[in-house]
DRENMAR-589760 format. One record per residue: residue number from 0; z, x, y of N, C-alpha, C, O, CB in turn; residue in three letters. Coordinates in pm, whole numbers, plus 50000, padded with zeros to 5 digits. Glycine has a CB too. Example, Ala and Ser with C-alpha at 12.3 -4.5 7.8 and 13.67 -1.06 7.14 Angstrom:
BEGIN
R     n    n.c3    n.c1    n.c2   ca.c3   ca.c1   ca.c2    c.c3    c.c1    c.c2    o.c3    o.c1    o.c2   cb.c3   cb.c1   cb.c2   res
R     0   50780   51319   49431   50780   51230   49550   50780   51320   49670   50846   51424   49668   50905   51131   49553   ALA
R     1   50708   51285   49775   50714   51367   49894   50787   51290   50003   50804   51341   50114   50572   51408   49940   SER
END
This chain:
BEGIN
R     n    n.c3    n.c1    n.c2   ca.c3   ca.c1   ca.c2    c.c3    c.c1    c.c2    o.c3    o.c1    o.c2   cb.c3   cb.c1   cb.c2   res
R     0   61414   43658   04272   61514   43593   04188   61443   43517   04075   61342   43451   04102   61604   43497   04271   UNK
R     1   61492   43523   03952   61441   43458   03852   61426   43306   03830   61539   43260   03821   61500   43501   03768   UNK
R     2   61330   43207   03816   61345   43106   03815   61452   43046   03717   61481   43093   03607   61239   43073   03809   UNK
R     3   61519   42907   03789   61654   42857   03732   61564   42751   03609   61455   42704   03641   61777   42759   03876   UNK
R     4   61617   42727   03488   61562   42590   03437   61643   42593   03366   61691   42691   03308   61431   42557   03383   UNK
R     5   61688   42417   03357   61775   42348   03280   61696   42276   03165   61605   42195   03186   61853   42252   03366   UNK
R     6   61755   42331   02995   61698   42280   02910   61823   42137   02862   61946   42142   02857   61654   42406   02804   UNK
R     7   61730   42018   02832   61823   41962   02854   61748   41836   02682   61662   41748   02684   61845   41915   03053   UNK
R     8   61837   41893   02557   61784   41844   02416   61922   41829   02337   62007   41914   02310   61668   41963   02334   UNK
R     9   61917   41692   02310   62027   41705   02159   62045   41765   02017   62130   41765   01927   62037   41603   02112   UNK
R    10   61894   41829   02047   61900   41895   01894   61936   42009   01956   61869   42045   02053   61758   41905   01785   UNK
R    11   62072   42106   01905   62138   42181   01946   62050   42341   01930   62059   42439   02004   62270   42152   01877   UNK
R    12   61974   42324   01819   61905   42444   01752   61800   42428   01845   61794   42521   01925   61864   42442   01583   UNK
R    13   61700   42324   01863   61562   42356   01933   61636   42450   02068   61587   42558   02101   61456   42184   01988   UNK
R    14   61755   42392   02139   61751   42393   02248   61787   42547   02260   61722   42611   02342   61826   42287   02308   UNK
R    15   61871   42605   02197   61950   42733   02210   61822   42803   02148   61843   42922   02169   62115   42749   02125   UNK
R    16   61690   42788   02076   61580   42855   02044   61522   42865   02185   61536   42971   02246   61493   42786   01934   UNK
R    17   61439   42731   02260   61388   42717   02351   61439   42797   02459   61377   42859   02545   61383   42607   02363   UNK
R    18   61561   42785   02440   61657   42867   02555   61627   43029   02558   61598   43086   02663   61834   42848   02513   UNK
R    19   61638   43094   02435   61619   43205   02391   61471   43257   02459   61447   43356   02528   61630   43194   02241   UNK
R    20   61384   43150   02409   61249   43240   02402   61241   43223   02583   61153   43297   02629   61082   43157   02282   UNK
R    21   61309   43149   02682   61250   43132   02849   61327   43259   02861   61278   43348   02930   61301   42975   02973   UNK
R    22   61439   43277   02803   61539   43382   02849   61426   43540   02843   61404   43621   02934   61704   43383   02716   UNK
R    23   61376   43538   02706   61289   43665   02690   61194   43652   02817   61201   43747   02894   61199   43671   02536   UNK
R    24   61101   43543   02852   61023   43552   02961   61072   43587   03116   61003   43593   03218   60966   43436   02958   UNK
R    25   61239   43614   03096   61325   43646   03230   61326   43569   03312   61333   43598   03431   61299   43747   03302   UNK
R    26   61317   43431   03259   61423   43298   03321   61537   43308   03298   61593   43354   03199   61408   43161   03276   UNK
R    27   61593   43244   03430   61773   43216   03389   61779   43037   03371   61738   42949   03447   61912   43281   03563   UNK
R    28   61862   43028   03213   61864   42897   03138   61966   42839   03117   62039   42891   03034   61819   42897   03030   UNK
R    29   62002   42735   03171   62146   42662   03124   62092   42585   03049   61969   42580   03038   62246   42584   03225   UNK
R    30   62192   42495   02970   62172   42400   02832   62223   42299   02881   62301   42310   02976   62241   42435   02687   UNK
R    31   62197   42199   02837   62317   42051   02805   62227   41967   02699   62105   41954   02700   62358   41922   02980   UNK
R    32   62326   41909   02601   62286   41840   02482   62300   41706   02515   62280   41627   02423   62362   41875   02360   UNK
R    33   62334   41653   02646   62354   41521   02671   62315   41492   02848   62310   41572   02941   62518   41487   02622   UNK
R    34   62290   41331   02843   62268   41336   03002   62393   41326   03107   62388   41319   03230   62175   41216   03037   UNK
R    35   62492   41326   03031   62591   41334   03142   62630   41449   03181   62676   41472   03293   62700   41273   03119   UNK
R    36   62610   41549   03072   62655   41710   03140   62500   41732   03191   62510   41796   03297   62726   41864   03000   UNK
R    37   62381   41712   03166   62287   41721   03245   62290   41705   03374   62269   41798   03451   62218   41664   03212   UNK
R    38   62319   41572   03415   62354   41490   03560   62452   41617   03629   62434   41676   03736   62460   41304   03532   UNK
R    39   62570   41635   03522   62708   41709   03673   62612   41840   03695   62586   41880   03808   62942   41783   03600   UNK
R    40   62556   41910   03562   62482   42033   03602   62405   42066   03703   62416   42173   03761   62417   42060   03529   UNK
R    41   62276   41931   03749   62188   41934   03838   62272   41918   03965   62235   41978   04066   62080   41837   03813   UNK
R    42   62407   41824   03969   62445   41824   04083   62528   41954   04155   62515   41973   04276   62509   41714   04080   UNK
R    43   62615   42043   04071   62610   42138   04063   62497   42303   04127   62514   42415   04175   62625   42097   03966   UNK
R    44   62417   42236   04095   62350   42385   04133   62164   42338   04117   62115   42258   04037   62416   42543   03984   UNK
R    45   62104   42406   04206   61994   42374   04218   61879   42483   04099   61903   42595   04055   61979   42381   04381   UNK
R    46   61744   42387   04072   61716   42452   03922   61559   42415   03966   61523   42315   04029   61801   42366   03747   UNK
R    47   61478   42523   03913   61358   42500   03937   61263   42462   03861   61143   42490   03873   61327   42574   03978   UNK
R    48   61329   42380   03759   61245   42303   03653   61372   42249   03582   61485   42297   03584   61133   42401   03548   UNK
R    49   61318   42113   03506   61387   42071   03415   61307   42010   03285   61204   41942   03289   61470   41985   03477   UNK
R    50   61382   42054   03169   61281   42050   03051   61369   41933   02973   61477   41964   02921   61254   42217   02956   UNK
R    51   61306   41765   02965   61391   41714   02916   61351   41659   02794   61234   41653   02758   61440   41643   02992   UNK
R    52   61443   41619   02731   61437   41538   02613   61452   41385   02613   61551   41343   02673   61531   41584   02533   UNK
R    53   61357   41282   02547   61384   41142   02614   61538   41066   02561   61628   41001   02616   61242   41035   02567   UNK
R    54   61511   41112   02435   61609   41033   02379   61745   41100   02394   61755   41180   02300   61576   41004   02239   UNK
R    55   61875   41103   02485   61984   41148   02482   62107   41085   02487   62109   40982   02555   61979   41213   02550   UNK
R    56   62259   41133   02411   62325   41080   02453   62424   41072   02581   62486   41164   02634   62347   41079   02380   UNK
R    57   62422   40955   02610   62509   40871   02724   62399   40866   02830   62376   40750   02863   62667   40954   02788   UNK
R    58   62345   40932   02876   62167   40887   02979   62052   40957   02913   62043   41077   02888   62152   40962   03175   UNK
R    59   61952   40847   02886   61813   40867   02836   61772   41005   02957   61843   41046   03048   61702   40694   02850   UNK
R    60   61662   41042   02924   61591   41178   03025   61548   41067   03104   61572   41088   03222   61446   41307   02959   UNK
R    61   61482   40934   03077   61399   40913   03164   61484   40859   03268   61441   40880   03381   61291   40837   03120   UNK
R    62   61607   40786   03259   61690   40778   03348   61741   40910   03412   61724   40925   03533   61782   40705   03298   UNK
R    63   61790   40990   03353   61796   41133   03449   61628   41154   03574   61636   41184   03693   61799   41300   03295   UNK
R    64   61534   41135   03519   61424   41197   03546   61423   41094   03660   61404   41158   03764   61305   41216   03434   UNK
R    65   61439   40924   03695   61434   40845   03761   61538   40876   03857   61493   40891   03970   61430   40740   03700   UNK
R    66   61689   40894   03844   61805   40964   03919   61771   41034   04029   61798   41006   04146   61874   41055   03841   UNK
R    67   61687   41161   03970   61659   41275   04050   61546   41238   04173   61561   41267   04291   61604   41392   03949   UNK
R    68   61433   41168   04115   61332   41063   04224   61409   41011   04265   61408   41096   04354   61226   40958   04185   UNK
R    69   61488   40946   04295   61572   40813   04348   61655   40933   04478   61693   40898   04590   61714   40710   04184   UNK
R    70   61664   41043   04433   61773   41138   04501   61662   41238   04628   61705   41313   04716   61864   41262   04346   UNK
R    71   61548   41213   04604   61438   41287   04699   61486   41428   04674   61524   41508   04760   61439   41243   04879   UNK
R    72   61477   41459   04476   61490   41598   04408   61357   41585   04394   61296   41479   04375   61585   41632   04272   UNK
R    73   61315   41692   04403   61124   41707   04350   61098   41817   04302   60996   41880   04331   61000   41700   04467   UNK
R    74   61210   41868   04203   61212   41994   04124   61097   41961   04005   61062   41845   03982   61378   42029   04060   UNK
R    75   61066   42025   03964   60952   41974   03829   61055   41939   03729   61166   41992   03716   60830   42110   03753   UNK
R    76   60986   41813   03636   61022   41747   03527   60899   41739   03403   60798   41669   03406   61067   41611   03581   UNK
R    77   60946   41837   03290   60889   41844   03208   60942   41767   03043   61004   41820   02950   60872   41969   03228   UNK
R    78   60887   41626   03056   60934   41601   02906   60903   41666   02758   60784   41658   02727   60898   41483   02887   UNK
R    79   60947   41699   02708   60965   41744   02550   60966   41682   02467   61003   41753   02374   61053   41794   02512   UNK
R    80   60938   41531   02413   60995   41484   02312   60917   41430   02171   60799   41462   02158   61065   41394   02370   UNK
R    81   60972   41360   02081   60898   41312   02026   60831   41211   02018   60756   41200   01921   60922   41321   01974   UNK
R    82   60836   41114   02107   60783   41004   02144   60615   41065   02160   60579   41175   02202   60867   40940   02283   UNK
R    83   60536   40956   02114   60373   41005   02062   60317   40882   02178   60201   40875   02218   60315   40973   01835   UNK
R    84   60378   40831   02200   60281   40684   02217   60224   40702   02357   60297   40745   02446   60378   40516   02210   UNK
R    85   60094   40672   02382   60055   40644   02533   60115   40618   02646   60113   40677   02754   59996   40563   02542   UNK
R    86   60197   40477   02592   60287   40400   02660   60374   40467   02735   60384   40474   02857   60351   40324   02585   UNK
R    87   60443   40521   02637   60573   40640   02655   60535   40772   02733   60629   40832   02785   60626   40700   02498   UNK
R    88   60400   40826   02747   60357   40914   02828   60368   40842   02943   60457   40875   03021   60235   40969   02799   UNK
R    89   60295   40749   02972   60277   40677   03097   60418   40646   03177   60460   40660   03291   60201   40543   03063   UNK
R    90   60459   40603   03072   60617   40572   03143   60693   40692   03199   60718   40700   03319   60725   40509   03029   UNK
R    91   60729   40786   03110   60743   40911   03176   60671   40947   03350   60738   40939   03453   60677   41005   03066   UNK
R    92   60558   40976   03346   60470   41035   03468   60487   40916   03556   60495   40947   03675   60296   41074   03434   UNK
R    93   60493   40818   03535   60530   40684   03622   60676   40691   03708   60698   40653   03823   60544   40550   03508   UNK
R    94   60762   40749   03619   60881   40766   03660   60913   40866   03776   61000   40871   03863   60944   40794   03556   UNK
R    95   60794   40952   03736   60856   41110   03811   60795   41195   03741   60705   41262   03792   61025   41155   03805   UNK
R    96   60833   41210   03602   60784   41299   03549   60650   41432   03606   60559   41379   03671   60757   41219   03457   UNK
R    97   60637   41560   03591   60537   41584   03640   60406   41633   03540   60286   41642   03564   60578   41669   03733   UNK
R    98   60505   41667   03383   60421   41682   03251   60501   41653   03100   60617   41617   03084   60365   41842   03251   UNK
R    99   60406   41679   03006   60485   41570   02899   60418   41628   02780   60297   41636   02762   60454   41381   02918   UNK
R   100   60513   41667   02702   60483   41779   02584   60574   41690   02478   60687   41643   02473   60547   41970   02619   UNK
R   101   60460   41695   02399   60555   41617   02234   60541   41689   02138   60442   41760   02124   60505   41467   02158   UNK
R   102   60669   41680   02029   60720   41740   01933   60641   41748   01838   60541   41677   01854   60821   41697   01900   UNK
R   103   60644   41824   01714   60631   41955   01693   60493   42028   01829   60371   42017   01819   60584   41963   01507   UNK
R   104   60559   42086   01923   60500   42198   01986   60437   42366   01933   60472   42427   01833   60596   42212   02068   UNK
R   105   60343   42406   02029   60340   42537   02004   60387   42620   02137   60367   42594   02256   60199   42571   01955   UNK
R   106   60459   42733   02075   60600   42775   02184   60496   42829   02324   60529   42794   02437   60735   42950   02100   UNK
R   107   60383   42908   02303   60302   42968   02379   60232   42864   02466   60201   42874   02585   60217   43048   02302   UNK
R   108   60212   42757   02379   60169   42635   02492   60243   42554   02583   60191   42502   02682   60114   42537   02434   UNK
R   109   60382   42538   02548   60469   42503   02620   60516   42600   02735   60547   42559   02847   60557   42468   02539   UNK
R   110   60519   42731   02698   60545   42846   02796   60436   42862   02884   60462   42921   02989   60570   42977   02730   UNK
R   111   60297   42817   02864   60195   42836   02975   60198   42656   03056   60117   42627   03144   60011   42894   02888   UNK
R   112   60283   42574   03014   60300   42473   03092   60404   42470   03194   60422   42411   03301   60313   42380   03019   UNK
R   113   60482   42581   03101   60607   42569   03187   60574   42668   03362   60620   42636   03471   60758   42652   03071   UNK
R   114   60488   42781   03335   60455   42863   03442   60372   42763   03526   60417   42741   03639   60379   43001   03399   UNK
R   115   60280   42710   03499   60204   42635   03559   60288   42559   03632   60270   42573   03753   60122   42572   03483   UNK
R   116   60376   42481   03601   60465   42382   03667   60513   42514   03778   60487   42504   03898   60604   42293   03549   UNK
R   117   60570   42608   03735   60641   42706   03817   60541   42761   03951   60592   42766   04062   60684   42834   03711   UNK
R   118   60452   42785   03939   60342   42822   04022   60324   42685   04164   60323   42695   04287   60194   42835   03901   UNK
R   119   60314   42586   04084   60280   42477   04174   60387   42431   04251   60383   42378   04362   60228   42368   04107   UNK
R   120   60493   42458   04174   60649   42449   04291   60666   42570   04366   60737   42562   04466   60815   42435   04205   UNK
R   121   60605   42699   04333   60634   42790   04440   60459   42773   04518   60444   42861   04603   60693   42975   04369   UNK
R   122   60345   42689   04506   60284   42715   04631   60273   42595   04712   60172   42578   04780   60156   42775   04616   UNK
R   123   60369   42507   04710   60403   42411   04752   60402   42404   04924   60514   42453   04907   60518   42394   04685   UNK
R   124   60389   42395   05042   60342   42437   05187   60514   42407   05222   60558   42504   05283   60188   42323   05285   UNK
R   125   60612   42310   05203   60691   42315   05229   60808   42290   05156   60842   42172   05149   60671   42280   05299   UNK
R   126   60893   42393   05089   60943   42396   04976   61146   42351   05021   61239   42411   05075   60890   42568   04905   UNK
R   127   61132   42263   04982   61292   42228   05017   61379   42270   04891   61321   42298   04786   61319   42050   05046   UNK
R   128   61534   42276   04901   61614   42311   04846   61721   42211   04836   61767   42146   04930   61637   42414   04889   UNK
R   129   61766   42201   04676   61830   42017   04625   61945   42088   04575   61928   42169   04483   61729   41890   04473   UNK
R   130   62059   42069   04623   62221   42078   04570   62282   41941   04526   62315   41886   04631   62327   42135   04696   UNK
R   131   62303   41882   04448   62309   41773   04410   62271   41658   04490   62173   41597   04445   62409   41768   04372   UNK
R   132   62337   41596   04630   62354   41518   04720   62288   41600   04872   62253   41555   04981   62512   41479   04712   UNK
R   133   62294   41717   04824   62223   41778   04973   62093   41861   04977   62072   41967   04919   62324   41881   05042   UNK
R   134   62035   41812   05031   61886   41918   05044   61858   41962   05177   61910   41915   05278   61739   41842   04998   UNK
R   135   61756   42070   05174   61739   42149   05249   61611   42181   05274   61534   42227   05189   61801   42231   05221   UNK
R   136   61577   42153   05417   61445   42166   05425   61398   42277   05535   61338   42231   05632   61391   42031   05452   UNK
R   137   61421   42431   05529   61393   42540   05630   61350   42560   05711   61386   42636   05800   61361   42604   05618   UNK
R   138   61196   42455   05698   61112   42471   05778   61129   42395   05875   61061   42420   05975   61012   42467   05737   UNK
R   139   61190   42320   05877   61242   42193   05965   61342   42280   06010   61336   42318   06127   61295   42036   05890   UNK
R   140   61408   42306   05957   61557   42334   05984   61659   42186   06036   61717   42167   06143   61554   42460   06116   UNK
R   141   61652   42114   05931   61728   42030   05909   61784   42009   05715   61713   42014   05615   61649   41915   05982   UNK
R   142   61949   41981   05727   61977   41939   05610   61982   41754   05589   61973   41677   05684   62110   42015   05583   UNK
R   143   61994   41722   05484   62004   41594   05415   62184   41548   05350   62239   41641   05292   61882   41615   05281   UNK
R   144   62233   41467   05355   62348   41477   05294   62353   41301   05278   62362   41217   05368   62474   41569   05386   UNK
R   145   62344   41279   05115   62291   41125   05138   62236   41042   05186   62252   40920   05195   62322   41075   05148   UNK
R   146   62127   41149   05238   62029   41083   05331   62020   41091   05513   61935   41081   05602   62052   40941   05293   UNK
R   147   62141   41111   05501   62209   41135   05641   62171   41269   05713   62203   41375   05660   62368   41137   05622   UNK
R   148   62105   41267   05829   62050   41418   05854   62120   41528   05891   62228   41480   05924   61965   41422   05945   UNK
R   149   62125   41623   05903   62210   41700   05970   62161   41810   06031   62122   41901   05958   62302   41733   05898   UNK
R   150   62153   41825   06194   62028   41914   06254   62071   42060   06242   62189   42059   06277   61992   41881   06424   UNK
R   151   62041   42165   06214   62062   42303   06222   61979   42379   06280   61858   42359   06292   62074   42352   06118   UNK
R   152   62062   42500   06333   61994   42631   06429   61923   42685   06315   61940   42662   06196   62110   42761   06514   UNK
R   153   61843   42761   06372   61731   42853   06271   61836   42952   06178   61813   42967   06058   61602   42975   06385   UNK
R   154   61917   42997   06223   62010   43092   06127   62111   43040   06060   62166   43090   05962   62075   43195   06193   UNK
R   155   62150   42892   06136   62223   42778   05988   62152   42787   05860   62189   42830   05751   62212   42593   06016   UNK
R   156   61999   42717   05913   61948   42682   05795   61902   42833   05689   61867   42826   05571   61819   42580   05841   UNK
R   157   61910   42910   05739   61918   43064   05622   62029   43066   05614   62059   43069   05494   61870   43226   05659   UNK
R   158   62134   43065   05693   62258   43084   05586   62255   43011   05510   62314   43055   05412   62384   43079   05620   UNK
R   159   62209   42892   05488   62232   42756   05405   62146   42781   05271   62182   42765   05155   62173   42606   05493   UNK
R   160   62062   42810   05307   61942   42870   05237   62054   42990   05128   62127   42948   05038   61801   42961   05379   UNK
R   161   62042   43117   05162   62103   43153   05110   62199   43146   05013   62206   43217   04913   62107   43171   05156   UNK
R   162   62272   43059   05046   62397   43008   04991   62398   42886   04896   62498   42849   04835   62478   42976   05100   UNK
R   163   62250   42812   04888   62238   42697   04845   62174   42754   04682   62191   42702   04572   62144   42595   04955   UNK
R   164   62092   42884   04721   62019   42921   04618   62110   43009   04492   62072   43036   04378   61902   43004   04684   UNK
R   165   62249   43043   04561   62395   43095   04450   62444   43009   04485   62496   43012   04597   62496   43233   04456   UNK
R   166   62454   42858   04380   62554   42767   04453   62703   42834   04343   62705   42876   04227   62500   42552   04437   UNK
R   167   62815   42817   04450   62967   42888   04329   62965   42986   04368   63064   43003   04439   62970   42908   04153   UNK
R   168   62891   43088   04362   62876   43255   04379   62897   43298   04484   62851   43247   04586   62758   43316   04355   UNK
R   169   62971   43400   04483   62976   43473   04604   62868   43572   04684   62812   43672   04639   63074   43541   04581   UNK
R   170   62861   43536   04761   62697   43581   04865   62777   43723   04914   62898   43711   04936   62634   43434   05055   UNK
R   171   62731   43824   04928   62798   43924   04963   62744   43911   05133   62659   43834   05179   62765   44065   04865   UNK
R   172   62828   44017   05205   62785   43989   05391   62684   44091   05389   62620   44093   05494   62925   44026   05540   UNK
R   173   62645   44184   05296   62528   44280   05283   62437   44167   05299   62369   44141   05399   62511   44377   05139   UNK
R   174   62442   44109   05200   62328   44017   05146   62271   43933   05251   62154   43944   05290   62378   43922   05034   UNK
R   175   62393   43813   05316   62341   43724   05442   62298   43805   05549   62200   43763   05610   62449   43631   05503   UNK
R   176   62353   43917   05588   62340   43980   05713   62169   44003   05656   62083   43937   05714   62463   44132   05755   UNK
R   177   62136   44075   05570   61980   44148   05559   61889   43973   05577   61793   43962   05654   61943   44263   05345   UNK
R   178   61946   43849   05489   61840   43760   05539   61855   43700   05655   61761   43641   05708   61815   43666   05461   UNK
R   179   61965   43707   05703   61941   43666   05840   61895   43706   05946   61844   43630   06029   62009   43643   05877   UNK
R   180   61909   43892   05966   61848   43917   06051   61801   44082   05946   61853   44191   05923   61935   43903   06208   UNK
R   181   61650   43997   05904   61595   44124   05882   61493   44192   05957   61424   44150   06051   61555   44123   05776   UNK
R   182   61496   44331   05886   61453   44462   05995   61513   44446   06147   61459   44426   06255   61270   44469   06016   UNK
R   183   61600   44456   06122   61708   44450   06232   61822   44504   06232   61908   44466   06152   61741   44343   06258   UNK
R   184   61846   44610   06327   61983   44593   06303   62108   44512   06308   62163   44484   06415   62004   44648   06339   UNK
R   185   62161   44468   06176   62248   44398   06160   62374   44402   06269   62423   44507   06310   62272   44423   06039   UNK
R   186   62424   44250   06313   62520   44217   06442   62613   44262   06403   62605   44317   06293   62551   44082   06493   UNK
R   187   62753   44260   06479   62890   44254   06454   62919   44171   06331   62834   44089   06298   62960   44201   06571   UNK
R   188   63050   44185   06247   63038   44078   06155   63109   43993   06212   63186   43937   06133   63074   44097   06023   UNK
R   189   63118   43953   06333   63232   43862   06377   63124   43760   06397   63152   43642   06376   63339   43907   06517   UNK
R   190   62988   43800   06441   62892   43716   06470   62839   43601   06329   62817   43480   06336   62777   43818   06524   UNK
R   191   62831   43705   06193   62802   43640   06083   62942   43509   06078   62935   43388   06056   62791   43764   05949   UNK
R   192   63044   43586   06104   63169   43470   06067   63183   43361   06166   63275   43280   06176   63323   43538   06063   UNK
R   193   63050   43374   06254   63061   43231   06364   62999   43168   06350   63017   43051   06386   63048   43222   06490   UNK
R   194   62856   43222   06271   62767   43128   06214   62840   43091   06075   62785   43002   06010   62614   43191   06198   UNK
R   195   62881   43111   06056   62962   43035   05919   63073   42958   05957   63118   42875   05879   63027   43140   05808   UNK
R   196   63123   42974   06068   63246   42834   06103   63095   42760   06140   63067   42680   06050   63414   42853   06280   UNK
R   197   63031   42762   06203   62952   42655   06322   62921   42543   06136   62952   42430   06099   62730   42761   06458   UNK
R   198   62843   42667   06070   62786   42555   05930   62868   42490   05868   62836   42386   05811   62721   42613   05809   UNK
R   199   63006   42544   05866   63074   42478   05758   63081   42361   05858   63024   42259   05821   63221   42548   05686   UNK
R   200   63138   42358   05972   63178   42246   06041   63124   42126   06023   63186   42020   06012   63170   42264   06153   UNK
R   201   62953   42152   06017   62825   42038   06047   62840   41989   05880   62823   41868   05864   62624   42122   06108   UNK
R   202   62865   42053   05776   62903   42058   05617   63022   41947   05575   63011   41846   05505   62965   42222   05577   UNK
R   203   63145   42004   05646   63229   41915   05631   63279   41801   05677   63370   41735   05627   63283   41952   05627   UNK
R   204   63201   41773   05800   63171   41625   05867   63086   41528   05794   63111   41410   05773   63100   41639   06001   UNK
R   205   62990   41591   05762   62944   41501   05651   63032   41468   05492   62992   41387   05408   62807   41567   05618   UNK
R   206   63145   41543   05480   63238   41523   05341   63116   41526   05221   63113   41481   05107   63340   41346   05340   UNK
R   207   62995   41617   05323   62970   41741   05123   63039   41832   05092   63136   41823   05016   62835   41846   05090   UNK
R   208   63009   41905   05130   63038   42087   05059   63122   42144   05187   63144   42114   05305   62850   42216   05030   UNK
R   209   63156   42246   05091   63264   42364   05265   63185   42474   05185   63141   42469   05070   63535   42403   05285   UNK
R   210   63180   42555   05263   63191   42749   05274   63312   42846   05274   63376   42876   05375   63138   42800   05410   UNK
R   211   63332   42889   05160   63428   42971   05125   63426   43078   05168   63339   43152   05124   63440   42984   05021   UNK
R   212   63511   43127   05262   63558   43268   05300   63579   43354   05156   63616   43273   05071   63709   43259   05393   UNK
R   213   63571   43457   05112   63640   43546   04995   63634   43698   05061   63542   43774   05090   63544   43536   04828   UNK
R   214   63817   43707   05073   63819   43798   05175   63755   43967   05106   63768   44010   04991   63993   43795   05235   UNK
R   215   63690   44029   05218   63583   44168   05198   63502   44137   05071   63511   44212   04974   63673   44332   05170   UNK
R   216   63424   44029   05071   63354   44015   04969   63208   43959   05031   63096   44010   05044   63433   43926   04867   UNK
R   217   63263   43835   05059   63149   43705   05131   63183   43584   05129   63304   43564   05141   63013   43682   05068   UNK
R   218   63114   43494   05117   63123   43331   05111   63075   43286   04999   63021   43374   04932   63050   43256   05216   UNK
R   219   63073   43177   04952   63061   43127   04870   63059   42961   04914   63148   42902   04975   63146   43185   04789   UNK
R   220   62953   42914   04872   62935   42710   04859   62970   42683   04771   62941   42716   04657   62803   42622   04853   UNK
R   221   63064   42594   04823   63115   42497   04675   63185   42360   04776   63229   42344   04890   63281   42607   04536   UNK
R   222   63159   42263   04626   63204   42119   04596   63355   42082   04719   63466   42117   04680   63258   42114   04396   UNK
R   223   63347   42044   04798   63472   41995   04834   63571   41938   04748   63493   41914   04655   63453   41915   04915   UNK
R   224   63668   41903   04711   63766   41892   04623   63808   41714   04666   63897   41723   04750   63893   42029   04650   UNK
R   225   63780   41574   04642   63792   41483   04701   63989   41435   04685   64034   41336   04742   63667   41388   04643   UNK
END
């Protein structure tokens, strides 16, 4: 699957450029020109980099970038901006930050920062998964939901898995059945639809997320409706 990154700049042109040229490298790129559609975006759906800009309107990056630390997100944070000063580097990487690129850039140097960041989040020994308020940690096989733990069977936490990595989207039962039990022959599907009541259950006790039935299709994670 292609890595997710959120470009996140008020100058409308850098960003839909910047956007363009990750898109050619066969990233998948969402935008936001401000930190408040930044914020619902990240909570929304999980992203494997974020490329920010300091200065934005309604939340600075570095408050986004502090948010996401504060939230035990440890997706990479790459600032962009024009801020030159030492100070302002420091403050950044102090925050969270994990690198810090200032304006006028060269596109090829920013694109070999951006892989680099990408590399070091995929050889990471234990790589968790951040849905706004919920994360996911496989290897454990335990979830997070404001902090609050929530213990799971080995085939919760892949369905979860699964489902966390298309957050909205519909997961087809091709799809869960092959990661859940691969090189295997795949169970009854009555079995897949029991591990999906058991998760949603442990899901909606905590009042995060439910699991959407979509009938002869699959499931789908999404937002509980408050």
């Amino acid at each position: 699957m292609a890595a997710r990154i959120l470009v996140v700049d008020d100058e409308a042109e850098l960003t839909t450029a910047l956007a363009q040229a990750l898109e050619r490298e066969g990233y998948q790129v969402c935008q936001a020109h401000d930190g408040k559609t930044a914020l619902h975006l990240w909570q929304q759906q999980p992203f494997d980099l974020v490329i920010l800009d300091w200065l934005l309107p309604e939340r600075s990056g570095l408050e986004i970038c502090q948010w996401m630390r504060q939230h035990r997100d440890p997706t990479p944070v790459l600032f962009l901006t024009a801020r030159d000063a030492l100070d302002d580097e420091v403050m950044a990487l102090d925050s969270g930050a994990d690198d810090y690129v200032v304006k006028p850039f060269e596109l090829r140097h920013l694109l070999a920062r951006v892989r680099a960041l990408l590399r070091r989040r995929e050889s990471l020994p234990n790589h968790r998964l951040v849905l706004g308020e919920l994360e996911l940690d496989p290897e454990q096989q335990i979830a997070f939901f404001q902090g609050k733990p929530i213990p799971l069977s080995e085939k919760e936490s892949q369905l979860l898995a699964c489902l966390m990595q298309q957050p909205g989207e519909i997961v087809s039962h091709d799809e869960l059945l092959a990661s859940l039990w691969p090189q295997q022959p795949p169970p009854a599907s009555n079995v897949l639809a029991a591990q999906v009541r058991l998760l949603r259950r442990k899901l909606e006790t905590q009042g995060s997320l439910t699991i959407q039935a979509v009938y002869g299709k699959g499931y789908r994670l999404l937002q509980q409706k408050s």
